[in-house]
Structure formats: C-alpha cells, structure tokens
N, C-alpha and C positions, 0 to 999 in steps of 0.2 A: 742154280738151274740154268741150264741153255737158253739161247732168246727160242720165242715161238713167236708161230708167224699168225699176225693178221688180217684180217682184210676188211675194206671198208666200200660198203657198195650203194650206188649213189642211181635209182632207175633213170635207163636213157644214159649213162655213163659209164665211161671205162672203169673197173672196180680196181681201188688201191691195194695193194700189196705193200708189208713191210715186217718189220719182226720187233717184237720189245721183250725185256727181262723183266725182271724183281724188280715191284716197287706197286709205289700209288697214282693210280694214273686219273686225273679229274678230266671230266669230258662235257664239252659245251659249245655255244657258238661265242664265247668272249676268246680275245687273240692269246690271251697268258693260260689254257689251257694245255695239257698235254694233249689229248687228243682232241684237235678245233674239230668241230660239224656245221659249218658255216651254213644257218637257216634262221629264219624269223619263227618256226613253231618251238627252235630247240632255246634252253635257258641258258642266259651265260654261262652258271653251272650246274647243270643237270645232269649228272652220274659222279660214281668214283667207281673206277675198277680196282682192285688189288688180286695182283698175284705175286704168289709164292713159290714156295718150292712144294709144298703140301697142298695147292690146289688155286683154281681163280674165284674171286666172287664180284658180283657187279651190286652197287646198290644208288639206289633213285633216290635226289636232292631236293625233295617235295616239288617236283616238277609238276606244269599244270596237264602235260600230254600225257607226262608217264613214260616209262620204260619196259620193254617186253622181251621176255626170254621165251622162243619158242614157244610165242602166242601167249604165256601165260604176264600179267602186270607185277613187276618185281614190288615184293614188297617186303621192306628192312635188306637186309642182306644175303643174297641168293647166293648160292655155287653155278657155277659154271661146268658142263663136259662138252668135251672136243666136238667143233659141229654145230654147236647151240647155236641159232641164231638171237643176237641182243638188237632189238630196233628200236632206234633210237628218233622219231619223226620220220625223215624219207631216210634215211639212213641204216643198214641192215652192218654189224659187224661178227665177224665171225673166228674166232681163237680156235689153233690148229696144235693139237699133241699137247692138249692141256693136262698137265701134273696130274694122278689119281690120290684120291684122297682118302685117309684109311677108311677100311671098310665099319670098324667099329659109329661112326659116327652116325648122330641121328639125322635121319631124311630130311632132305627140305623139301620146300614148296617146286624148286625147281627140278626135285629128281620125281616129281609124279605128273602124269599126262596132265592136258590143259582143262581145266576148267571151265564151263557155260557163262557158270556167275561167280563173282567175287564170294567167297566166303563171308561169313560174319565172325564179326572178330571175337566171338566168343566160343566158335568151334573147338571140340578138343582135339587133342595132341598126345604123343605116348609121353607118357612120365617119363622126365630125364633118367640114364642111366646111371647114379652118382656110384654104382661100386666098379664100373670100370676103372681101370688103372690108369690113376693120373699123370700130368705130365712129373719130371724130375728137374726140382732147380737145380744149380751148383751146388753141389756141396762142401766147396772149397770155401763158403765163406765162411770165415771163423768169428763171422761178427753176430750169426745165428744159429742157435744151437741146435742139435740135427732132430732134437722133437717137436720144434717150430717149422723148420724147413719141412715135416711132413704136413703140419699142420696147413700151410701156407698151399704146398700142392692140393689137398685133397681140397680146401679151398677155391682156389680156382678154377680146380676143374670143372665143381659142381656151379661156379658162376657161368661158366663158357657153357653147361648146358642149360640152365636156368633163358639165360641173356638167345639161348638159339630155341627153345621154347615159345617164349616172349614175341620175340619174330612169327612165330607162326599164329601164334592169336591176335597178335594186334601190327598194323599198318603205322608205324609210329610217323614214317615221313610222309605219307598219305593224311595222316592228322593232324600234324605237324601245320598243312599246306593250307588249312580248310581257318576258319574263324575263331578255333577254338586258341584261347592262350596257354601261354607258354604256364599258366598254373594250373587251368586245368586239366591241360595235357599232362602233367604231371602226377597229378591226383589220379588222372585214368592208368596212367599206366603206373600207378603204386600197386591199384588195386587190381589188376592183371595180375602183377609177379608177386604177391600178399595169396593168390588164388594155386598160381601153381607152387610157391613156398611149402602152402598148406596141405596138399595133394600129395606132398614129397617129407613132409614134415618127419613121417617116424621111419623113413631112410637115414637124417639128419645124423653126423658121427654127432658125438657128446662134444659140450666145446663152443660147436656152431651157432651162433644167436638167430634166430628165423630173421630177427627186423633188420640187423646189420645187413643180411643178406639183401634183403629187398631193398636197402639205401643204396649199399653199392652197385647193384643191378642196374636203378635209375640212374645213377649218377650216369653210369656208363653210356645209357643209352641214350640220354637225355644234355647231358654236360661235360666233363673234362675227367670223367672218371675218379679214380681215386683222389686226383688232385684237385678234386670240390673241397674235401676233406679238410686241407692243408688253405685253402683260397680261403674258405671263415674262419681259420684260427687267426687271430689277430695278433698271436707269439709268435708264428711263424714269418721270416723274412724274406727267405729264399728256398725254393726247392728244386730239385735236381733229379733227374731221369736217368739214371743210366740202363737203357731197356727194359724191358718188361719188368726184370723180377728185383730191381730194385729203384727204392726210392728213401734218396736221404732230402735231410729237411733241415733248414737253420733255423737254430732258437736263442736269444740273446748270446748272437756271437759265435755259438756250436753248434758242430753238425751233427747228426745221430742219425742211422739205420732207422728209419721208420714202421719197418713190419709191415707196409701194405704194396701190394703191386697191380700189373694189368693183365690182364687176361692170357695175350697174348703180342707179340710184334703187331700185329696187322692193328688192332685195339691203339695202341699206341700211335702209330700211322694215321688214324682214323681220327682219331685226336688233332693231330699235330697240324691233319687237315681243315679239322674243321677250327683252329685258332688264325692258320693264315689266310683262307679262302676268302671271307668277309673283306681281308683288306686290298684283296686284289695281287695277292703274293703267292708264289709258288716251290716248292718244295718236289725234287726228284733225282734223279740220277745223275742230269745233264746240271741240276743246280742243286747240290744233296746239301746245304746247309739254307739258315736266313734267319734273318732277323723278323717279330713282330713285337704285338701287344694284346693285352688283354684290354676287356671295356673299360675295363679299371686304373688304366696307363701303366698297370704291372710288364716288366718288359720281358721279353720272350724271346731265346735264340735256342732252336734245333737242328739237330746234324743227324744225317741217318746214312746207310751202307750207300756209297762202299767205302767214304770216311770213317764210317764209327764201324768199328769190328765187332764191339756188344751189342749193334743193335742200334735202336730209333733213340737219341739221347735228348731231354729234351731240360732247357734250366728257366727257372721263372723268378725274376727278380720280381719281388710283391712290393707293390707303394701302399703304406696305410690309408686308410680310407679318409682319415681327415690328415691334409698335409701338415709337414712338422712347422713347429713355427721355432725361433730362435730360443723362446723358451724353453721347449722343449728341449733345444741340445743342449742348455745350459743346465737343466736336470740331470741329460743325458751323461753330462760332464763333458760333453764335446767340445765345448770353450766357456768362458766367462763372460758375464756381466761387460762385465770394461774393453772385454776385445769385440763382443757383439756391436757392444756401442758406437769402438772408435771404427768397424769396417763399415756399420749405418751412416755415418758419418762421411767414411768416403764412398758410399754408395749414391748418395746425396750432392756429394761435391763433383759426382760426375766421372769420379776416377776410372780408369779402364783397370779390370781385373779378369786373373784365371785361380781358376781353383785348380790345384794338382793335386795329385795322391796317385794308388794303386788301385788295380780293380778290386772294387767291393769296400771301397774306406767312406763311400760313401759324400762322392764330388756332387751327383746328380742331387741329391738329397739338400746340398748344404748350397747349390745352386740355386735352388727352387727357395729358399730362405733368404737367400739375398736378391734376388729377385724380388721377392714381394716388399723391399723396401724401397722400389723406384717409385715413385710421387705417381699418386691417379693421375695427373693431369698431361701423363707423356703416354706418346704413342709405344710402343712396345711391338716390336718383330720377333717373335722365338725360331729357330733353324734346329732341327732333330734329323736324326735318320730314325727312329719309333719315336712317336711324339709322347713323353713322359712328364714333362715340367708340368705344373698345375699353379698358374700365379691367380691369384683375388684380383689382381686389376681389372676393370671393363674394356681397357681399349689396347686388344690385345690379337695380333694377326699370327696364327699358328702355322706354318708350313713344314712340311714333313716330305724328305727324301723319297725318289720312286728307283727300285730295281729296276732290270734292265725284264723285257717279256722274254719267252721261250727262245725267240729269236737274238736274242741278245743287244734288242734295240729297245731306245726307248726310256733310259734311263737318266731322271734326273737326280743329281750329282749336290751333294752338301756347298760345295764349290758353287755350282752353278745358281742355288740358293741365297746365297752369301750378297754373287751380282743383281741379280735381283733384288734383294733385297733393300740394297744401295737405290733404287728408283723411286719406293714404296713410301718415302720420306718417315722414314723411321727417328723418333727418338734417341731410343736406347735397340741395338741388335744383344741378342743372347740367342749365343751360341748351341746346343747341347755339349758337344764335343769337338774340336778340333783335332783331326787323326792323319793328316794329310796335305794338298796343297791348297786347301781351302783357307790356310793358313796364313798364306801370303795375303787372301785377299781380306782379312779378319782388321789383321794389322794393318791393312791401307784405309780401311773404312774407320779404322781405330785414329790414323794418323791425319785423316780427312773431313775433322767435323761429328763423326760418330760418337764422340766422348759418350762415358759412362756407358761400355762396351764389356757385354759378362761372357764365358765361358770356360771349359774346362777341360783339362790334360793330363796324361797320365805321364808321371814321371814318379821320380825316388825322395827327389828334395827339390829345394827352390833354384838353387843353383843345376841342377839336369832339367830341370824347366826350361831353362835359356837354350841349355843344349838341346834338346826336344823341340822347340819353338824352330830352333837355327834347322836342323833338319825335318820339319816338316815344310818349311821353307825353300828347300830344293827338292821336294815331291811335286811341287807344283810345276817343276820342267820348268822353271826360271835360269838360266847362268848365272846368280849374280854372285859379285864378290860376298866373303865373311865379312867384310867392316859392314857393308852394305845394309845385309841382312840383321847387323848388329844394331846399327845405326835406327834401323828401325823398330828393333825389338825396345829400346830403350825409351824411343819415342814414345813408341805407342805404350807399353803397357808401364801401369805405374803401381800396379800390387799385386803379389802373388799370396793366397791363402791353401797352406798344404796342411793337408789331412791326412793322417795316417791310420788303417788296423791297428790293433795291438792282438797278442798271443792269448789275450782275453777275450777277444772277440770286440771290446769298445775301439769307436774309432772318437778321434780326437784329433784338432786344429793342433798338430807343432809346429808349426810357425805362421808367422804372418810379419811378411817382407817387402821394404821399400825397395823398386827401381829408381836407382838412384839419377846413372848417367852413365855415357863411355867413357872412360878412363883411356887414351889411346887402343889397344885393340881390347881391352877388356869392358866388359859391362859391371859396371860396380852397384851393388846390393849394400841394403842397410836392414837388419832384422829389428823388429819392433817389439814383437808378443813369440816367446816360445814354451814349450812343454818338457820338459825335462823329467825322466823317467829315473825313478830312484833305487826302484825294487819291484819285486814280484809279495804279495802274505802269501800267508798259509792256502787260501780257497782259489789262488791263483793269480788273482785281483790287481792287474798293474797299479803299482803306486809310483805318482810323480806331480811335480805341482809348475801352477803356468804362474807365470811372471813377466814384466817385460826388462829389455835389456838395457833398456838407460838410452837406448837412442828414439831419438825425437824428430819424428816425419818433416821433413823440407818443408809441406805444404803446411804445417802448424800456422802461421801468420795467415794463411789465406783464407781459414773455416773461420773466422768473426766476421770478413768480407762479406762471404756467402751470409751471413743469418744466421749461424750458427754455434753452436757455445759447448765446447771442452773441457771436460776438469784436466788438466795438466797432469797433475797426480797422477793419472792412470800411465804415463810412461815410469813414474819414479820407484825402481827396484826397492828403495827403501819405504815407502809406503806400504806397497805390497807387504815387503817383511814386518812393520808393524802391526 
C-alpha cells in the first residue's frame, strides 16, 4: 500500500503534516514511540495504530483520558475512515485516503454515529456471520493435508468474528485499567465469549469444540494468543512464528507443524507489541527487527516486513520454570559426573572460562549452571543484551543492554557494559554473550584481577574459538597486532567448555579444553574430557561415549593449595574403560 498522509494538530499550533505505510505504529508522550505527543494528560503508551493494506484501526492502552474517534471513546479495536478524527488529549490526528475495507465485514462501533452514553457492556450485537467465506491458507504446504487446511480456515475465520463481537460487548482495555485483576478480568471476559459461543453455537461446523473456541479467543485478547498454549507446555523448548498461518514448536530436540495459528498479520503485530512495549523497545519499519523477553526470561527475537516476506515472524526461546541444575544435564546426558565435578572445580579455582557451541546447543543453559557454582560470598555482575541467566546467589547486580530510541540515539552498548562494570567492584563478571568488541574489553578485565570470568561464544570447536575470540577482537576498532591479540587470549582465558546439537536433537559437552600457552605464533590447547560419537540406533538416538584423554591440567598441583581435593582417576582413560 502507498504511504497516506497524516496530520497531527496541536490548538494554537501549526498542524503537522507527513505520510506513513504498513505497519504498527505505538503512540504516546515516551521519546521511543513512533508517534511522540509530547503532553503530561497523554501516557507514555497510550494507543497502537495499525494499518494495512485492507484498512486502519486505532486502539486505546488502558489510558486514563481515553481515546476518541469522532467524539465517539474507542473501545478494543476500532476501524478507521478517511477524515475520522482520533483525539488524542489536546491532540486531534487525522489519516487521508485510508484503505476501504471489504464491505462483507461486520460494523463497528466506529462506523455508527456518536453516542450520549457509553453502552453497557452487555448490549447485543448481530451474530457473527460464520458462513461467509473464509480467508484461504497456502496450500502449498505439504506438511497439512488439504481437509485440515480447510478446517484451520473455517476456524479462524469464525475466531476473527467471535474476537470482533467481543470488542463490541465488552471494553477489555477500559477494564483492563480500572482495579479489577488480571483473573478476574479474565473470568469476565470468558463469560462474554461463553455468551456469544452459545448464541452461535448450532451455526458451529461439526469438528469445532465450543470451549476450545472460547480459550483461544481469550488467550488472544487477553495474552500472547495461541502461544499461551505452547508457554504451559513444559515439553515444549522453543517456538517459532512464521506469520500468521504457521506455527512450529520444538519438543525433545524436533520440530513439528503445530496446527494452530493467528488470526491474522495485524493479531500477530499486536502481539509482538505487546511483548516489547513493557520493556521500553520498539519494533517498526525504520527498526523492523529486535530482541526481547518474556516475564519468564524466555528470550524473544521478531522480525516483520519488509525483512520477513511471510510476514510478522516471531521465535521464543522458553527457559524452564525451575533452572536446570548440573544434575539435570547429567540425566540429560549433557555431560558426566567427573567432568561436572572437575569444571566446579575450576569454577571455584577462579579459572576464566567460555562456553562455545552453535546456536540452540544450548551455551546460555549450561552458563546459568556454572554460574550457580560461584561461592555465596562473592559479588557477582551478569552483562545480557535480554537478561536470561537466573543464578540462586543473593548478591547479584543484573544489567541489561539498551537499544538505540526512534532517533537512533541513546543506546547503551554490551561494550559499554563491560566498562562499567570494571567500577562496580565485581567479583566474578558473566558475560551473556560475547559477539563483538566487547571482546577486547572481557579479556582485559579477565587479564586485570577479574579472575573467575564466565561467558559464551559461538563457534564450531575449541580451536575456531580462538579464531572467533581473535576477531571479535578487531570489531572493537583496535589496530593491534595477531601475537598481541594472541598474547592475550592465552592470558586471559584458561578453559573452553563446547557444546554441541546432535541430529537427535540432544545437546552435549564434546569437549572441555586446556589454554595452555603461546607456543611462538600459535596458541596451544590441551583437551581433557571429550565425546566421541560412535553411531546413530534404530530410533535415531546418537550413540557415543565421553571419556577423558589422558591429559592432565597444568593447574593439577595447585587445587590442594586452594582446599580443594581431586580424585585423579577421573583424567585416567583406563579407569574410565574399566
């Protein structure tokens, strides 16, 4: 769709002129808004507009003033025609050659004159139309069979009029704003769409569950959509958006077509808004990707048009509700006994470590584990760009990365984190990630007194660690020489713990490797504990077994110094084989 023009009119002021496209646009007096309204009556974010190519709609953020279209108080999500005035406090805006939207659809609030008094929210409504003709998925995918894919339409059609129903009986953000909680807001509005279910009930194709119906309706209106669903399965690890009409799901390891979708693109958007907005983050055209979280420290990155060509894509890394603890991965088969022990060991001895792997092997996971074996008695700094680690310790300073605002100012930097964090008299620093020249400053603080310094990198193996290390090192806009750079990697870190997927979907510690020292221009490594992968069985099940390699850590003589005590045996490959 072309841009249309706006305007933005201010009494006693020259009125703004300008033009915007497709997209979601939040409106408030905070500066990270798309559309600022610099006032003390308007809320930092009080509105979301969206438009499309099929039409605009505006809707109100449980504001305490309210939002008005052509006198009337928006309530849930309204449409927009060309002309409308939307007043916003002293602010009047007004959208020019706004999209028409098919004629089939049922009326809102906003296409009938203004009203004296608020309605009561139990006014009736025409019955949804559910035999109109629904929208059509792809049918190119061969991953659902084409008597689902009608199922799934006819489905959501009737949610999209169910869910525009709903809107006209009840004020959800108006309710939302007032004392009542968030449960029993939810109970009122079960028993709303429980009401018009029932109204609509012997329309219903065969198939259709009335109460399914009414979960997902809430979820929609109420929380994160269909992905409430998948956020209490406790099997699920990860889930994955790829617009509207699909959603896949990981379950020990694989991925599967889940059969459930959203409504529609704008549903999605609406979402995606309401997971970054809380944190003071923004999602649009001028910034169409970003990182968040959930309240859960589940981690969250979305990308929408004109990046993603399918659509609002949206992926949710899920952290279990109680953190893994080493036991667990030693269930998990992630590593053993004797390599758990000897890295508590050097977690205790103070040693500087990174965890490497691939995305999704699961570093952040096996971080947050060794982590919680740094002694209560030390200070502890964590550094994120989404704060995810969950340590048990009490004395524990969390700081979390800022994007840059609308303007593109404003942004504090994992880097600039790092320096800071050197003031704060920290302990132990952990990292989340190191992806850049924050890199340099990791390893000075590492080379400076910082001992017993954690974070993690993605590389292949231990040795492209080094090399990863070496050039995230001149992202930091350093000149220095490669011995330099070497010089210091060898200093600084003294263990790398890499983690790998398997085609099983388990992830597993294959190696855990001494820094040894520079060797002239080389950095020379010693492996201690590896994985060695033998086969695939029958049910697909990688089969291999961990063992260590006969080499014996440098620092061996120096853990009875510390207080500490070793069984030796656990380097000896022949034990193991006994």
């Amino acid at each position: 769709m072309p841009a249309i023009e706006i305007t933005i009119g201010l009494p006693g002021k020259e009125p703004y002129k300008g033009s915007i496209s497709n997209g979601v646009y939040s409106i408030g007096s905070e500066d990270g808004c798309k559309i600022h309204l610099p006032d003390p009556s308007i809320e930092t974010r009080h509105a979301i507009l969206t438009i499309k190519d099929d039409g605009c709609w505006i809707e109100d953020l449980q504001s305490r003033v309210g939002t008005l279209l052509d006198s009337v108080k928006v309530s849930g999500r309204m449409s927009i025609r060309t002309g409308q005035v939307i007043t916003i406090g002293p602010f009047k805006l007004i959208l020019g050659s706004v999209p028409v939207q098919p004629a089939e659809r049922p009326k809102t609030t906003a296409d009938r004159p203004a009203e004296p008094v608020q309605r009561p929210a139990q006014a009736a409504v025409a019955t949804p139309d559910i035999s109109q003709s629904p929208k059509t998925l792809d049918k190119q995918n061969p991953e659902i069979p084409e008597e689902s894919i009608q199922e799934l339409d006819i489905k959501r059609s009737i949610k999209q009029q169910i869910h525009k129903a709903l809107v006209e009986r009840m004020d959800i953000k108006r309710l939302s704003a007032t004392r009542m909680t968030s449960k029993e807001l939810r109970f009122k509005a079960t028993g709303t769409i429980r009401e018009i279910v029932a109204e609509i009930a012997h329309k219903l194709p065969p198939g259709i569950n009335p109460e399914d119906l009414v979960s997902d309706i809430c979820d929609e209106a109420l929380g994160l959509g269909p992905l409430e669903e998948f956020l209490r399965d406790d099997s699920v690890t990860e889930i994955m958006v790829n617009g509207p009409s699909r959603i896949y799901v990981e379950k020990k390891g694989k991925l599967t077509l889940s059969g459930r979708t959203f409504m529609d693109e704008a549903s999605v958007l609406a979402i995606i808004e309401r997971i970054v907005s809380p944190l003071g983050r923004r999602i649009d055209e001028s910034q169409p990707y970003v990182d968040a979280r959930l309240p859960d420290g589940s981690r969250v990155n979305a990308i929408i048009h004109p990046l993603s060509l399918i659509g609002p894509c949206l992926t949710v890394r899920k952290f279990s509700k109680k953190p893994f603890t080493d036991q667990d991965l030693i269930k998990f088969g992630t590593m053993t006994q004797q390599m758990a022990d000897f890295i508590k060991i050097c977690v205790h001895m103070r040693k500087n470590i990174i965890v490497s792997g691939g995305t999704g092997s699961g570093k952040t996971s096996l971080l947050n584990v060794l982590s919680n074996y740094i002694p209560e008695t030390e200070r502890i700094v964590t550094i994120e760009d989404a704060a995810e680690l969950r340590l048990g310790q009490t004395h524990v300073v969390r700081l979390e990365a800022r994007p840059p605002n609308i303007e593109g100012k404003g942004a504090i930097t994992i880097r600039d984190l790092v320096k800071n964090a050197l003031r704060m008299r920290p302990d132990r620093i952990v990292v989340g990630e190191c992806r850049g020249g924050e890199t340099l400053d990791m390893l000075q603080a590492m080379n400076t007194g910082h001992d017993g310094s954690l974070t993690t990198a993605h590389s292949n193996s231990p040795r492209d660690t080094i090399s990863r290390l070496e050039t995230m090192v001149l992202m930091s806009g350093m000149d220095l020489p490669v011995r330099a750079i070497r010089e210091q990697i060898a200093s600084a870190v003294d263990l790398i713990v890499h983690e790998s997927r398997f085609s099983d979907g388990s992830r597993k510690v294959t190696s855990i490797t001494e820094i040894v020292g520079l060797e002239g221009e080389q950095i020379t490594m010693q492996e201690i504990f590896e994985f060695k992968q033998s086969g695939i069985d029958a049910t697909g099940k990688v089969l291999g077994k961990y063992s260590p390699t006969g080499s014996v850590p440098t620092f061996l003589e120096d853990i009875g110094s510390r207080g500490l005590t070793v069984d030796h045996s656990m380097f000896d490959p022949q034990k193991w084989r006994d």
